[in-house]
C-alpha positions as CSV (number, residue, x, y, z in Angstrom):
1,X,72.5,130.4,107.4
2,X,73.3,128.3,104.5
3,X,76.5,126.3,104.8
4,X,79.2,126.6,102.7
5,X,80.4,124.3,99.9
6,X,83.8,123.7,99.4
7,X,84.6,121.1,96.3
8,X,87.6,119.3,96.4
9,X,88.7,117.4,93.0
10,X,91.1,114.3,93.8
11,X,93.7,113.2,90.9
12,X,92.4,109.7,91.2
13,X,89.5,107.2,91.8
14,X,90.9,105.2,94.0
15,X,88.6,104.8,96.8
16,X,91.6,104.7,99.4
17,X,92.5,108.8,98.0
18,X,89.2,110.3,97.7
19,X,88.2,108.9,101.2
20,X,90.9,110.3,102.6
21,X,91.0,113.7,101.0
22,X,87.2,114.4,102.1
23,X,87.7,112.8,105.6
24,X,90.9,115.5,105.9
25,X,88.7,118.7,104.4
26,X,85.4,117.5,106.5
27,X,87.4,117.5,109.9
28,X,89.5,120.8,109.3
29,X,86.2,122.6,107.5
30,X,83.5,121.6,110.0
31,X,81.0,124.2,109.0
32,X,81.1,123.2,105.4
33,X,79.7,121.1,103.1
34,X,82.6,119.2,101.4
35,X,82.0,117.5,97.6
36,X,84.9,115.3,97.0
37,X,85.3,113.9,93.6
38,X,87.8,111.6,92.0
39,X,89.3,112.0,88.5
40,X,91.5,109.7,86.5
41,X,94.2,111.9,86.6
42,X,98.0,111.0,84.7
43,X,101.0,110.7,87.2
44,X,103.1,110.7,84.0
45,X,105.7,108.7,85.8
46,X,106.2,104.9,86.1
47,X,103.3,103.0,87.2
48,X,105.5,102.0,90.5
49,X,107.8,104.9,91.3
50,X,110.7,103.6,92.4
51,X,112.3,106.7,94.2
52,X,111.2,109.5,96.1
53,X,111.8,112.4,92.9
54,X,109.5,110.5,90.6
55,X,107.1,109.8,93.3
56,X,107.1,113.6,94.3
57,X,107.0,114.4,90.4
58,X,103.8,112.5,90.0
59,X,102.1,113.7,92.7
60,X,102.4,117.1,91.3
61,X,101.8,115.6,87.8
62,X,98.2,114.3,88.7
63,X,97.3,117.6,90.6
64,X,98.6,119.6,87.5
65,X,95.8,117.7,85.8
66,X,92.5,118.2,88.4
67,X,94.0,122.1,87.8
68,X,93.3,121.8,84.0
69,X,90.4,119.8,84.1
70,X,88.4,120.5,86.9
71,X,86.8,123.4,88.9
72,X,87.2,122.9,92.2
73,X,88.5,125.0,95.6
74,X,90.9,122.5,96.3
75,X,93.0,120.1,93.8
76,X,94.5,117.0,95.7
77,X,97.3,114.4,94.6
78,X,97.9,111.8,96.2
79,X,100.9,109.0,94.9
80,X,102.7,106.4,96.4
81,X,106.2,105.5,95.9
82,X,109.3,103.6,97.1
83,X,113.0,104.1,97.5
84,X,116.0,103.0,99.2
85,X,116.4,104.9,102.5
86,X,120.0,105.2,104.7
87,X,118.1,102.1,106.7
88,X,116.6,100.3,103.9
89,X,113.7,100.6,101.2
90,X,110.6,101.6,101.9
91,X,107.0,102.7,100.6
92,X,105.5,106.1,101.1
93,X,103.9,108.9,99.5
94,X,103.5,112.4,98.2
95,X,100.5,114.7,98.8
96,X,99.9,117.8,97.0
97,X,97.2,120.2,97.7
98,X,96.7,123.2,95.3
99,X,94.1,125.8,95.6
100,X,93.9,129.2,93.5
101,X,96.7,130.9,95.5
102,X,98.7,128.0,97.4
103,X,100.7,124.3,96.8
104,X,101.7,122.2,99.7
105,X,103.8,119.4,99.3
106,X,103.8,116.8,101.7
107,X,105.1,113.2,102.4
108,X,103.7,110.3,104.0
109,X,105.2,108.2,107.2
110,X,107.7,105.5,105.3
111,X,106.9,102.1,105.5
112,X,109.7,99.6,105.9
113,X,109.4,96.8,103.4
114,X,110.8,93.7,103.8
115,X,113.8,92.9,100.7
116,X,112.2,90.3,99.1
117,X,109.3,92.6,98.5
118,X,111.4,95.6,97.2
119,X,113.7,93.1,94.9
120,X,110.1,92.2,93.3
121,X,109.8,96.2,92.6
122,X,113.1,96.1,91.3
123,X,112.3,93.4,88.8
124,X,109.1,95.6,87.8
125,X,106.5,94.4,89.6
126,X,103.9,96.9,91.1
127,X,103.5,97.1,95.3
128,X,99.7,96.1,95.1
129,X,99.9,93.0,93.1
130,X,103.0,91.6,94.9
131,X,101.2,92.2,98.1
132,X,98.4,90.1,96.8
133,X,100.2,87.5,95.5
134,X,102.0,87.3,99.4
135,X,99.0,87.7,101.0
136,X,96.5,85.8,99.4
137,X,94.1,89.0,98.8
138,X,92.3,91.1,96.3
139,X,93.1,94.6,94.9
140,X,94.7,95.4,98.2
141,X,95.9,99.1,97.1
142,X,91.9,99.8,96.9
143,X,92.2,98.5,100.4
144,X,94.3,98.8,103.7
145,X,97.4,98.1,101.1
146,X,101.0,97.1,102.3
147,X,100.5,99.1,105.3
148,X,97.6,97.8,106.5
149,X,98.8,93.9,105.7
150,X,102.4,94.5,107.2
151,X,100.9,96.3,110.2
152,X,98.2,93.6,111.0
153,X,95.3,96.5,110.3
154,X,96.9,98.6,113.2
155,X,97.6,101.6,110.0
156,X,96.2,101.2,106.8
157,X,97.3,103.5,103.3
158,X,94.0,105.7,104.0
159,X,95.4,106.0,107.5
160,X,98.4,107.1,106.8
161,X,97.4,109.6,103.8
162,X,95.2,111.0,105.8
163,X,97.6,112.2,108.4
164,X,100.3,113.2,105.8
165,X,97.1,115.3,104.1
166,X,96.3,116.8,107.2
167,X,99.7,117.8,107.9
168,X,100.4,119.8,104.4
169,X,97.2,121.5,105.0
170,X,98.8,123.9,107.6
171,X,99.4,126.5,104.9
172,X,95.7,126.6,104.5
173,X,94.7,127.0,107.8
174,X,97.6,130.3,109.0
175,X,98.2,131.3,105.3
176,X,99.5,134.5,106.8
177,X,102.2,132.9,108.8
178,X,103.2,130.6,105.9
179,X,103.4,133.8,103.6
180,X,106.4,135.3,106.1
């Protein structure tokens, strides 16, 4: 029996995002054969969203784009943010997942972020290079990012998109109990 091919267009090519939307889509379609692309995709907000709207707006911004641009089962966005929480700022991000009849929107675990780090957002610096420039390394947002440095490697950014992808595809999986 020949397996099934699901495609699955990510609106970016950061490594970090496309890994973890095929990782997601692999695990919940095991008897599938999952191609998982990455396209420069337009967030059309601020290169370092810097509340949990804009974040959530580009998110949906990127997928809008894969929609447009690509043919594909399922179109995924994923975009990190920060804002100032009730306990303090923090990073995170948005997932979207589209497919021809659904959207999900979910949202990453926060990361607390420590104020000097967040006052270096403020004054319109992005949350990759900062960590960098802290921790001494290279491109880290390709990497483990912020998470993974201020969480000594115990979660890393694919770690934790990859559980807040796997959480807003629900709809997909019981579609009719979603559709109540």
């Amino acid at each position: 029996m020949e397996q099934k091919l699901i495609k699955v267009m990510v609106g970016s090519k950061n490594p970090v995002k496309v890994n973890a939307s095929r990782s997601v889509i692999a695990q919940l379609y095991p008897d599938c054969i999952v191609e998982c692309e990455g396209l420069n995709a337009p967030s059309n907000v601020a290169d370092q969203p810097m509340n949990a709207a804009e974040t959530r707006e580009g998110a949906i911004n990127r997928v809008k784009y894969c929609q447009q641009h690509a043919d594909a089962d399922f179109y995924i966005a994923i975009e990190g943010g920060v804002d100032l929480l009730d306990d303090g700022p923090a990073t995170f991000a948005y997932v979207v997942i589209t497919n021809k009849e659904h959207q999900s929107v979910g949202r990453s675990a926060a990361l607390p972020l420590p104020a000097p780090i967040y006052q270096s957002l403020l004054d319109g610096e992005e949350l990759g290079p900062v960590m960098d420039k802290l921790f001494k390394t290279v491109n880290i947002k390709h990497k483990g990012g912020a998470i993974g440095l201020l969480t000594n490697g115990h979660a890393t950014r694919e770690s934790n998109y990859t559980q807040a992808l796997t959480l807003a595809m629900a709809p997909f999986l019981y579609p009719d109990l979603y559709a109540q």
